[in-house]
N, C-alpha and C positions, 0 to 999 in steps of 0.2 A: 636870750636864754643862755649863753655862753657865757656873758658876762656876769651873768645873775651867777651859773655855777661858780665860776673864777673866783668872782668876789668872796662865794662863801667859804672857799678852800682857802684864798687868801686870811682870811679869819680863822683861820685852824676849824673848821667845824662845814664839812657837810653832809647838808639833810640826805636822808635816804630814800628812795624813789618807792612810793607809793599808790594802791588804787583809790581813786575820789570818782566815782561814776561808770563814765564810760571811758575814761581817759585816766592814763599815769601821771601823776606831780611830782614835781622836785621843789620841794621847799616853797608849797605855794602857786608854781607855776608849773602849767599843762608842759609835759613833757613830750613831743610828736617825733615818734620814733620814725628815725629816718635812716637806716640800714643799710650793710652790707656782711655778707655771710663770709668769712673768713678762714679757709682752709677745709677738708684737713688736708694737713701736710706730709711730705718722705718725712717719717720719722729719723736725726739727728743720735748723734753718737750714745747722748743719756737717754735715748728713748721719747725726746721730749718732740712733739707733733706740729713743731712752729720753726719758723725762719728763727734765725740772728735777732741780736736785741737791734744791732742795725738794720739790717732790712726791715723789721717789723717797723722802725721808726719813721725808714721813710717810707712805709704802706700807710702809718698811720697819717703822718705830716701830708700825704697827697691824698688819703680819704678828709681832713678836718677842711683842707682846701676846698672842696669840694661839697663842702656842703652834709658831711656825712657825719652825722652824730653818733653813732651807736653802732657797735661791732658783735657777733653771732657766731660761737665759737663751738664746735661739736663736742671738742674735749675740753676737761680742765687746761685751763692758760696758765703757762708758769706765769709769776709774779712779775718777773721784767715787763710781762704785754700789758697787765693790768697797770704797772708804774705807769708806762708810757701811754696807754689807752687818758690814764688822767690825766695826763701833762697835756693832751690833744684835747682836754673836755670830749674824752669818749667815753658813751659808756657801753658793757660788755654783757651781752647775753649768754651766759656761762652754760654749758651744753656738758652736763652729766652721764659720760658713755657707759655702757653696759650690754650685756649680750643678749638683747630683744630680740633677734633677728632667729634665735631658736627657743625648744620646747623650754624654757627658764624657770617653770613654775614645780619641775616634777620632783628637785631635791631640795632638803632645808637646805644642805651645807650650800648650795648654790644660792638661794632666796637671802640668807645671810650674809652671804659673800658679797651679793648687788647692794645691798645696804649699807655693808659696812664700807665699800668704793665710794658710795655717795656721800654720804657724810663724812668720809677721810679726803672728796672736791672741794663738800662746802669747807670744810673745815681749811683749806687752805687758802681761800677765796674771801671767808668770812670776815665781813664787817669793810671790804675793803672799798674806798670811795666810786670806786671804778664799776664795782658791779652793778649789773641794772638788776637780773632776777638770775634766775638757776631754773635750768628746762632738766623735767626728771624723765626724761623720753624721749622719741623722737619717730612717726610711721612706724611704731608696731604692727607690722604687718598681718595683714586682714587673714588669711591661712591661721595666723599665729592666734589671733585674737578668737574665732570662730573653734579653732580646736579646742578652748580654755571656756570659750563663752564669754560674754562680755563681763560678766558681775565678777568672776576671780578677779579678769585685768583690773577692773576699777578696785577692786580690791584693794588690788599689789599695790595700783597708782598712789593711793591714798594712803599706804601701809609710806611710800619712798616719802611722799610728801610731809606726812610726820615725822620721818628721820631728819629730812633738813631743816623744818621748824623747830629740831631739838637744838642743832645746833648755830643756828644762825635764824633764832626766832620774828626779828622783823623784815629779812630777807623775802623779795616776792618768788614766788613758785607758780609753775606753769606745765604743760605738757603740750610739746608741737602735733598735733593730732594732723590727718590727711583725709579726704570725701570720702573713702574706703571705709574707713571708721568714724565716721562722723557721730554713727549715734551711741559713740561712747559717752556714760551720763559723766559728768570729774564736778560737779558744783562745790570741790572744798578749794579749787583753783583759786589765786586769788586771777588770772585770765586769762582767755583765752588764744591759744596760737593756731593756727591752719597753714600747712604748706598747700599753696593752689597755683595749678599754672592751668586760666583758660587762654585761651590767645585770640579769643573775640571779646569787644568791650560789653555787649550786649550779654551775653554769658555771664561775664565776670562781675556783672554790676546785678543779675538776678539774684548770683548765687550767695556775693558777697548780704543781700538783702534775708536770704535763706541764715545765713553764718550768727549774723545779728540777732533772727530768732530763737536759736538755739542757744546763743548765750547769754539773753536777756539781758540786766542790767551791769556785767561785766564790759570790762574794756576785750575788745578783739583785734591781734595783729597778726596780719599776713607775714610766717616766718619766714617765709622762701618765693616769690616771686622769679620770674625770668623765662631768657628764649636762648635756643643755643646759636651762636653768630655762625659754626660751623655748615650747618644747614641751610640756615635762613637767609643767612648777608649780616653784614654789620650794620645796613640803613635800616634795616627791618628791626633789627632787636633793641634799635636804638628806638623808634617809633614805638615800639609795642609796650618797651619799659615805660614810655615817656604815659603813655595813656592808662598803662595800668594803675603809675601812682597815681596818677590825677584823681583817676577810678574808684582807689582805695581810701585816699583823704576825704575824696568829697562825699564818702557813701557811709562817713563816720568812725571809720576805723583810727583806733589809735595809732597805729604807725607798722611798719613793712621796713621788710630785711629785703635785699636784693641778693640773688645768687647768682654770679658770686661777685667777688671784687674781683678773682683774678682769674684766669684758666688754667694754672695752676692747681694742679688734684689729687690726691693720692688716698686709694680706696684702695681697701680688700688687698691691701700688699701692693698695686699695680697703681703705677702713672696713668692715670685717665687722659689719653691723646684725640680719643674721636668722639668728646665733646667741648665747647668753647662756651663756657657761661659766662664768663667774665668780663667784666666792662673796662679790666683791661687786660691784653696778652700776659703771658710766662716774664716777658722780659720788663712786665710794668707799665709797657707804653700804652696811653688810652685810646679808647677804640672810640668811634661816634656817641655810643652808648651813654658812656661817661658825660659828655657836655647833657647828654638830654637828660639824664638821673640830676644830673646838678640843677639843671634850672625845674625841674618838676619838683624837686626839693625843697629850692629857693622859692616855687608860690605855696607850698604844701603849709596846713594844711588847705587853703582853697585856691581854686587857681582861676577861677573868672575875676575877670579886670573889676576891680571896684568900681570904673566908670559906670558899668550898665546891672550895676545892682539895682534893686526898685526899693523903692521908698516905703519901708516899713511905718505903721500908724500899730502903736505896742498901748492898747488898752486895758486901764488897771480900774475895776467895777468894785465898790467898798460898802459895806453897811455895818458903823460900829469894827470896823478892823484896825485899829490902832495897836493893839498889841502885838503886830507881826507884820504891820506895810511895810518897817521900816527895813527891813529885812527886802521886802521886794524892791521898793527905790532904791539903795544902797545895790543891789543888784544889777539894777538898770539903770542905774548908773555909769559901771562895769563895762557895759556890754561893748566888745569889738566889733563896729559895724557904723559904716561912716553915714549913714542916709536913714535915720528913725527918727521917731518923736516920739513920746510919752503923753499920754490921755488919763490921769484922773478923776471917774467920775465918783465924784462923793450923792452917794445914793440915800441923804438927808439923817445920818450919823448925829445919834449925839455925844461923841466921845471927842474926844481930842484929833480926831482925823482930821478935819480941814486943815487944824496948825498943824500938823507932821508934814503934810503933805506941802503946803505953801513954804519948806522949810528949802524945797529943793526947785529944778531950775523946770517942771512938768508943767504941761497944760491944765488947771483944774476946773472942772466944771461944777457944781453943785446942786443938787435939784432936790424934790421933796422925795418923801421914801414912799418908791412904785417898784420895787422888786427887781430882781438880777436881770430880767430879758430887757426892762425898760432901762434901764442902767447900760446894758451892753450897747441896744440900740443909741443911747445917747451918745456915747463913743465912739460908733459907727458914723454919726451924720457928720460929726464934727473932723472926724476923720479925714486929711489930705493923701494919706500914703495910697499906696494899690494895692497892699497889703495890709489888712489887717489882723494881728496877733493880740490874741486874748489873754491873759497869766492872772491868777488869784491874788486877791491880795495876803494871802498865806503862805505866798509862795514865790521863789525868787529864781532866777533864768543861770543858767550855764553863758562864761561871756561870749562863747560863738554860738547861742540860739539861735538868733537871724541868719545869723551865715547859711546855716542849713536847714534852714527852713526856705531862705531865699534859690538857695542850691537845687532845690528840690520845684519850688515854681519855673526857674528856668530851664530845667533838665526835662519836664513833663508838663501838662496840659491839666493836671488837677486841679481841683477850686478849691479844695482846702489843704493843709496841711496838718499834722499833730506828731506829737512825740512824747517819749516817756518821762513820768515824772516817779522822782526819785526820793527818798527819804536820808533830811539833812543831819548827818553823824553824832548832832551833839542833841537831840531830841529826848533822850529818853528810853527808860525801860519800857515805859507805858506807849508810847508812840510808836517804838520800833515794834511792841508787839499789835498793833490798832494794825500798821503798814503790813503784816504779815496778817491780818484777819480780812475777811469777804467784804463786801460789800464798799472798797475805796473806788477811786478814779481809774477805769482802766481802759484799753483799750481795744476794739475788737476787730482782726482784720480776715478781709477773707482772700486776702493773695499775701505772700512776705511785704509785700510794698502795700497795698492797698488797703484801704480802711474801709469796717462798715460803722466806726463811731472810733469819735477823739472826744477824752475827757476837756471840760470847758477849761481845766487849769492850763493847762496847754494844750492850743487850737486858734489856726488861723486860716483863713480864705481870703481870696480874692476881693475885693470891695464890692465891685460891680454884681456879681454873684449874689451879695450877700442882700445889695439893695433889690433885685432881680427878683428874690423868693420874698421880698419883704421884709427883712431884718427877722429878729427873733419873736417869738410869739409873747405876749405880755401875759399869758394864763401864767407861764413861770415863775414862780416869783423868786426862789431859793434852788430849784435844780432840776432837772429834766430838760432843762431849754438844751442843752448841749446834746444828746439825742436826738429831739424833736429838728434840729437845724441841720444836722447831718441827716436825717432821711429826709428831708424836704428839698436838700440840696441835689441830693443820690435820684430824688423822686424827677429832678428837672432834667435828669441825664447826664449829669458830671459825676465825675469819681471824687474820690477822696485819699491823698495818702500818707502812707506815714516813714518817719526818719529817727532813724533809733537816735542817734544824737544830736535830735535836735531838745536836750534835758532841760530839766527847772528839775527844782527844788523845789520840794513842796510836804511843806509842816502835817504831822496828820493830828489826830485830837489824842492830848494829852490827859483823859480821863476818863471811864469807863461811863461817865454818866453825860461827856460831852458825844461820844461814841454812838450812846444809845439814841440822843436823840437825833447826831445825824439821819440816822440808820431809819430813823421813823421819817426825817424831810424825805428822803429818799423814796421810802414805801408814799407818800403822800403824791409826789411825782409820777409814780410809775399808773398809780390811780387815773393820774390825769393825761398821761401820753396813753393808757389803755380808751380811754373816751375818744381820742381826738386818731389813735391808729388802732383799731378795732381788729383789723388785716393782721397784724403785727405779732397777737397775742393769742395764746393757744386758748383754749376752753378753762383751763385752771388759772388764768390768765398770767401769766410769764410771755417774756418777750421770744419770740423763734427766729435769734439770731443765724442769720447765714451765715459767718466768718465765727472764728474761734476768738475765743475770750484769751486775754493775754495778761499778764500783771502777776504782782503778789496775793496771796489771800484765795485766790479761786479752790473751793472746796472742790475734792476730789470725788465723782463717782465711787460706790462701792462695787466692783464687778472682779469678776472672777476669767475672765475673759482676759488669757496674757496677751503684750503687744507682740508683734511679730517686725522681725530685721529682713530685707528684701537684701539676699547676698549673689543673687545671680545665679547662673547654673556652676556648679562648683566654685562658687567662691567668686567668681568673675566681673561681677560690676564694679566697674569704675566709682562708682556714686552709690553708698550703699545708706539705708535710713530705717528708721523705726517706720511700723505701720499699725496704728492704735487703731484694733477693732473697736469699730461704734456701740457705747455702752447701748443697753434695750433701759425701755421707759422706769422697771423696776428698778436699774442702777440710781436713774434721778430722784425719784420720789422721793427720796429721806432728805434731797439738796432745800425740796420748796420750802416754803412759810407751810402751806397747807398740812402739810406732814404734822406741824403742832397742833393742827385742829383736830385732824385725826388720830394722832396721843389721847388730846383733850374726851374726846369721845368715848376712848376706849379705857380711860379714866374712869368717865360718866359709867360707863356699864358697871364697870368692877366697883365700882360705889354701891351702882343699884343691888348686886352682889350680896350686899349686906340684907339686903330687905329681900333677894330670889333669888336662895343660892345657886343656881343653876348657871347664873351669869358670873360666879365666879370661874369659871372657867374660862373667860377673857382675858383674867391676869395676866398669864403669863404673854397674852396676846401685848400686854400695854408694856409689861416687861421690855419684852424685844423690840417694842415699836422705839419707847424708852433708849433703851441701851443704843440700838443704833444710830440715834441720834451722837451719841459720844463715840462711839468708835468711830463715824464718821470724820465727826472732829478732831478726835487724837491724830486719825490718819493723814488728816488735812493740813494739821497742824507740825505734822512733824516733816512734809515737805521744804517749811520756811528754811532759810538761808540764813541761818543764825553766824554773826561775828561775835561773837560773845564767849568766853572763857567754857571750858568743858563742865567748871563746876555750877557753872548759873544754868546750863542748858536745861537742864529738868525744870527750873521756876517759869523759863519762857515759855517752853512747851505748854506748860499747864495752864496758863493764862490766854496762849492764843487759841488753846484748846475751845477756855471757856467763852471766847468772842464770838469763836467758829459756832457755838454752841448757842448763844443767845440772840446773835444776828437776828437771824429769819423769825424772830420774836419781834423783835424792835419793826421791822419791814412788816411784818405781818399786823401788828397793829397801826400803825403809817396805812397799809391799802383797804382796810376793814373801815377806818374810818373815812376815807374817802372813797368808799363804794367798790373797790376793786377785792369782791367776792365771789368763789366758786359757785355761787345759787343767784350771781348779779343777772339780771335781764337786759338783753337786748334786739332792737327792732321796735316795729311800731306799736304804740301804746293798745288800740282798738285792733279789732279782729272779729270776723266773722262766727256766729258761735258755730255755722257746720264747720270752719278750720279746727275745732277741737275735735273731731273727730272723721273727720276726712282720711281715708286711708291713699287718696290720691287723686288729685287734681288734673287736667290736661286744659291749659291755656292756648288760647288761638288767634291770629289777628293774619289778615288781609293786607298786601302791599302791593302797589302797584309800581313801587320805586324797585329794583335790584339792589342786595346788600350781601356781605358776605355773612356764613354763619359766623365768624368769628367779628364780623361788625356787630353782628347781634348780641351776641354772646358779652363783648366788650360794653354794650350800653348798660343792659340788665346788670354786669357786676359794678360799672361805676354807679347806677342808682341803688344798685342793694349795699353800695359805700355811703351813699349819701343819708341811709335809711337808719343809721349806728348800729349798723349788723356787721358781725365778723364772718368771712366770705373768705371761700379755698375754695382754689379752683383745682381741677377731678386733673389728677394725674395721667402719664401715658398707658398704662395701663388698666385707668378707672373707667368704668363703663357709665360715668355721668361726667356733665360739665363745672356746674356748680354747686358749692354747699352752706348753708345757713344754719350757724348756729342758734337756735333760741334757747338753751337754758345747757350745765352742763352734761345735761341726762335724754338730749334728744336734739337731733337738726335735721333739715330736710335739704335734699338735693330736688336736684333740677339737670332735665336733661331736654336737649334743642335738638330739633331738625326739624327743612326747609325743605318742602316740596315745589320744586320751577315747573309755572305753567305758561311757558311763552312770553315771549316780548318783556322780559321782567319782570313779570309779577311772580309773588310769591304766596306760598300759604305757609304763616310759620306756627310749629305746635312746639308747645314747652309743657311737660311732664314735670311734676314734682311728686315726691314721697317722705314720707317722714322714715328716721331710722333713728337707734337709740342705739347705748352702748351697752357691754356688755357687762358691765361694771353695776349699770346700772340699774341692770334687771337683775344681777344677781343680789345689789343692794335690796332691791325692793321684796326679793323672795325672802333672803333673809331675813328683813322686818318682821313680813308677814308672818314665816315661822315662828319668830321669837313669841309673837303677839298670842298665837293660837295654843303656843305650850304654856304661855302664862295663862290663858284661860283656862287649858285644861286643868293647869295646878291651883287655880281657885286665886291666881296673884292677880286680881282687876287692876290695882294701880299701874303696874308694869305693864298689864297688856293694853292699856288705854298708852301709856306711852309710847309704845311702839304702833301702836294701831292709828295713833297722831304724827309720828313720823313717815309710816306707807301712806298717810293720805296727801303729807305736804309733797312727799316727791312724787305720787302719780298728779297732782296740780301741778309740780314743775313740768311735768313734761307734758302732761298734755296742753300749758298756758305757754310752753316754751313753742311746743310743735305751730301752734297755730299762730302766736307771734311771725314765724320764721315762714310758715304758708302766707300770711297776708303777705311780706316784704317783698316774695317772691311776684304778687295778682299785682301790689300794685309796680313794681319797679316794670314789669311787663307793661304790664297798661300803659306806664307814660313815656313809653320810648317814644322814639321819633315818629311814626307810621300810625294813624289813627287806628283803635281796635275797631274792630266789627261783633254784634251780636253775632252769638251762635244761627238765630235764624238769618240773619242777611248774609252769612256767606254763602259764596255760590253751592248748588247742587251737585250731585256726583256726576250728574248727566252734562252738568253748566263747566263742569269743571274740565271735563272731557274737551270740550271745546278749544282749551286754551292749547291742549297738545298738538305737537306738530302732525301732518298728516305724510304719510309716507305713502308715496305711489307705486302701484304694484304692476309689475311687468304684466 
């Protein structure tokens, strides 16, 4: 990296340091900020906050020794640090001061005064080889922020940040923020800073996982690190630095400031004497700390011995993808990481992919066209590594992919791993706005570290694992395998987790009608993991993810319901965060495909409107069913994280608008045609005809084995799994155990208990009843009314229509109810423990018997 800068200065020209992901580049190459916090200093005769051009020379001459790229400056640097910072190939994180520390927002002449400081910093810093970015802040203190409320600060932030993009336009900008304020929103940063000191690794590697979430596809650097040697000892702050950085490289961070270089301080007017941050004393002399910063440096960013990396198996699965593999092998190609192989399987392609692929040095395999699970499996068997790593062939790897995906198998006991995939810069208007619309690759975790699903572009497991559950399911053919293999994985008792940087690249569709028809494979998918996880999907049938959905595109709730900031009792926590009241069912509705059906409906009426007027008085119903479809959109839409000039922002908005807008169209005809409908049936085919009217059943069966009720309990819901019924079990509050859906207008529960009659035997009785919503009684009255005012008004055709609609949904429920009675007679009947007729079980007299006898004084 040093030489790569040198040379380029040597050439009169260098590049500027910019964000590409999750990491900073200089001219091509990942830049791994590797810090020290610099001053401040006794301010100097001109008022200037820095040593001697000499001293600073030899701080910097014994930081470049040492391993130390990057210097962190609180005030503007006169010009001599910035010369010399370049001559040492340093570069300077320029620290823009201002008076944050009081009320600052309550006069103009003051709000103008802070701006015009700052851009009279950039302006003297601007353009200059030296600088890395300009920090417009620095721990605005939570008092401070809480008196103003969070939305003025962001305000301000963003008000500074456009001052120094006026005058030093490709310059990077940032704001050192602290866990006090964490849930300050800054998404026009180009990234993220956090000053954090925990001083256990276990802390510091959760929270660093926390830090990640919040900044999503930005690069995140820890600006202020350290321990004070005053206190602790010099072996201890040596140790504790040494494990932080490791802690911080390997957990994806782009790079960390250490505080300080020296113990040397000067705050608030006063020599700082009763703290020691510095890794080296006043006098310059280095303390232990120093050798252990340098050699955590020297493996940064990873720092396990490449001896005991494991052997990555990087499988690329293709059908017809020659316009974009080259892009992926050309990548992995790339990759840093001494112990991998390459697996192309060509999944019977008739384009030019075999020759692309034979052009490079990868294993290819070829077979006939069986669809992406059977394609993946291929890759799997052939597989030697102990990992293996799955990537699209649309899509191309960050070069330390492996590293931290490896990082992550040896640090933890998960069986898979995934990480975000990102949208490559030179794609497109249409792409970049597809990558900001619903329905891409994402991922969904329900701890910062944990996953409950890693998109298939990037996703990798353990081998053994993967042979263990049976490779992928071959129903897949185009997508939902990547779902289906993460709960089957989850189902066997392993975790799954995720590592923000372990990136790829990955192309999205550059067309609105290549868009649509994903979005239809997609719905076609979700059809077929509804058959095969039943459990998984509500009644409207959507999936009921545990963990929160992460990515670009996720449409927003519309709710009215603000979040709430947890600040402690006066201001007081250390760790302070948003807390997002859980939207109610109404906030979703407008999210589903369903929602167009029910447009479509309220259509139909105000149609019928024309032939009975009475039903126009729906309009304005379809109106706003209508409209909130787009507002929902617009709002969704205008979350996206647009890089794009101010004057194109109105054409993208209005385009991701309409994606947001047409999605759950495309998805919705995708599950319609593959059977995934809200009126879908499930359970057994046959049924008794008193189940169509049975207002409640009581089942009974004889055992002379001992079981627990929850052994009971657990057999009857794996056979009502087996039966293709969707099965919730009764909450701790619910006064039933189990419930069956048969239709989505009616399900019956079931309730257990176990009468003990000695020596083990049991009598077990299982209750079932049928219940319905209330949705859908109010549906069915409704009909009915509609039907009885079209008769009265002499409208037969109308009232035959709706008189045809109250009969098809009282047959839904009553053919759902007794579908979901049968599931329950027979999954009971075939447990373990032969039934008994009602007459052969014993007597109440016979029964008495079985009780114990108590002897009376």
């Amino acid at each position: 990296m040093k030489k790569h800068v040198a040379s380029e200065a040597a050439a009169g020209f260098c590049a500027r340091p910019r964000v590409d992901g999750k990491f900073i580049t200089i001219g091509g190459e990942t830049f791994y900020i590797k810090g020290v916090t610099y001053g401040t200093f006794q301010p100097g005769e001109h008022g200037n906050q820095f040593p001697l051009a000499a001293d600073v020379e030899k701080d910097f001459s014994q930081m470049a020794s040492h391993g130390v790229n990057a210097v962190r400056t609180y005030t503007v640097p006169p010009r001599y640090l910035l010369d010399l910072a370049h001559q040492h190939n340093l570069k300077v994180m320029v620290g823009l001061p201002w008076e944050q520390h009081i009320t600052f927002l309550d006069e103009r002449t003051r709000i103008q005064g802070i701006i015009q400081r700052v851009q009279e910093g950039v302006q003297a810093c601007a353009h200059h080889p030296a600088v890395l970015c300009y920090t417009i802040g620095n721990e605005i203190p939570a008092q401070i922020v809480r008196w103003y409320g969070p939305k003025r600060i962001e305000r301000f932030l963003h008000q500074l940040f456009r001052a120094v993009k006026t005058v030093d336009p490709e310059g990077l900008v940032t704001y050192v923020n602290y866990p006090t304020t964490e849930y300050l929103s800054l998404p026009f940063l180009d990234f993220d800073c956090f000053n954090v000191y925990l001083e256990t690794e276990e802390k510091l590697s959760i929270y660093l996982a926390r830090l990640h979430n919040l900044t999503g596809d930005r690069p995140l650097v820890l600006a202020e690190i350290g321990l004070d040697s005053m206190r602790n000892g010099e072996e201890k702050q040596a140790a504790v630095l040494d494990w932080q950085i490791r802690t911080i490289f390997g957990k994806g961070c782009a790079g960390t400031f250490v505080f300080a270089w020296t113990d040397e301080w000067w705050r608030g007017g006063f020599e700082i004497e009763d703290w020691d941050f510095g890794i080296v004393d006043r006098q310059r002399e280095p303390k232990l700390a120093l050798e252990a910063v340098q050699r955590a440096f020297s493996d940064a960013p990873f720092a396990t011995a490449r001896a005991v990396l494991p052997k990555i198996s990087v499988i690329v699965c293709s059908y017809n993808g020659s316009a974009t593999i080259r892009d992926t092998l050309d990548g992995l190609l790339k990759l840093d990481y001494p112990n991998y192989e390459v697996i192309v399987v060509n999944d019977g392609s008739t384009d030019q992919l075999a020759c692309i692929a034979g052009e490079y040095p990868f294993r290819l395999i070829s077979t006939p066209n069986r669809g992406l699970s059977n394609a993946r499996n291929t890759g799997l068997y052939a597989a030697t590594g102990e990992i293996v790593a799955y990537i699209d062939d649309d899509a191309y790897p960050d070069p330390h992919w492996l590293h931290y995906l490896a990082y992550s198998y040896l640090n933890t006991n998960h069986a898979g791993v995934g990480g975000p995939n990102l949208l490559p810069g030179n794609d497109g208007p249409i792409a970049m706005c597809v990558f900001h619309a619903p329905g891409g690759p994402v991922h969904v975790l329900t701890t910062d570290e944990i996953a409950e699903h890693i998109p298939g572009c990037n996703m990798s497991f353990r081998r053994e694992v993967l042979l263990e559950i049976g490779g992928f399911d071959p129903i897949y053919r185009a997508a939902g395998d990547d779902v289906d293999v993460c709960w089957r994985v989850q189902q066997q008792g392993y975790t799954i987790g995720f590592h923000p940087s372990a990136t790829v690249w990955h192309h999205r569709r550059n067309s609105l009608k290549a868009y649509w028809k994903q979005q239809q494979g997609y719905g076609r998918a979700e059809a077929l993991l509804e058959q095969k996880w039943p459990e998984k999907y509500n009644g409207m049938g959507h999936v009921s993810w545990g963990g929160r959905i992460y990515g670009n595109g996720v449409t927003q709730p519309l709710s009215l319901r603000r979040s709430r900031i947890f600040h402690g009792v006066w201001g007081s926590a250390p760790f302070q965060s948003v807390y997002q009241p859980a939207s109610g069912l109404i906030s979703y509705l407008p999210l589903m495909p369903e929602w167009y059906l029910l447009t479509g409906f309220l259509c139909f009426l105000t149609f019928l409107g024309l032939v009975w007027s009475p039903l126009l008085w729906v309009l304005p119903a379809f109106i706003a069913a209508f409209v909130i479809i787009w507002i929902q959109s617009g709002v969704s839409a205008a979350k996206a994280r647009l890089n794009v000039p101010q004057t194109q922002r109105l054409a993208y908005w209005a385009l991701i608008t309409a994606l947001h807008a047409i999605q759950p169209m495309a998805r919705l005809y995708g599950r319609l045609t593959y059977g995934l409908t809200p009126w879908r049936k499930r359970g057994p085919v046959s049924y008794r005809l008193s189940h169509l009217f049975s207002r409640r059943i009581i089942l009974t069966k004889w055992s002379e084995n001992w079981r627990s009720a929850e052994d009971w309990l657990g057999e009857v819901e794996s056979r009502l799994k087996a039966f293709d019924t969707r099965v919730r079990s009764g909450g701790e509050f619910d006064a039933w155990d189990l419930q069956v859906s048969g239709s989505l207008f009616s399900s019956v529960r079931g309730l257990l208990t176990v009468e003990e009659h000695g020596g083990g035997k049991q009598l077990v009785r299982f209750k079932c009843w049928p219940t319905y919503s209330a949705a859908s009684g109010s549906l069915l009255i409704g009909m009915l009314s509609l039907c009885g005012f079209a008769v009265a008004s002499q409208s037969y055709v109308i009232s035959a229509v709706f008189g045809l609609v109250s009969v098809l949904l009282l047959v839904s429920f009553f053919t759902g109810k007794a579908r979901a009675l049968a599931a329950f007679t027979d999954a009971f009947q075939q447990s373990a423990t032969e039934i008994l007729p009602e007459e052969s079980l014993p007597s109440n007299d016979e029964l008495l018997t079985y009780l114990p006898v108590t002897a009376e004084a």
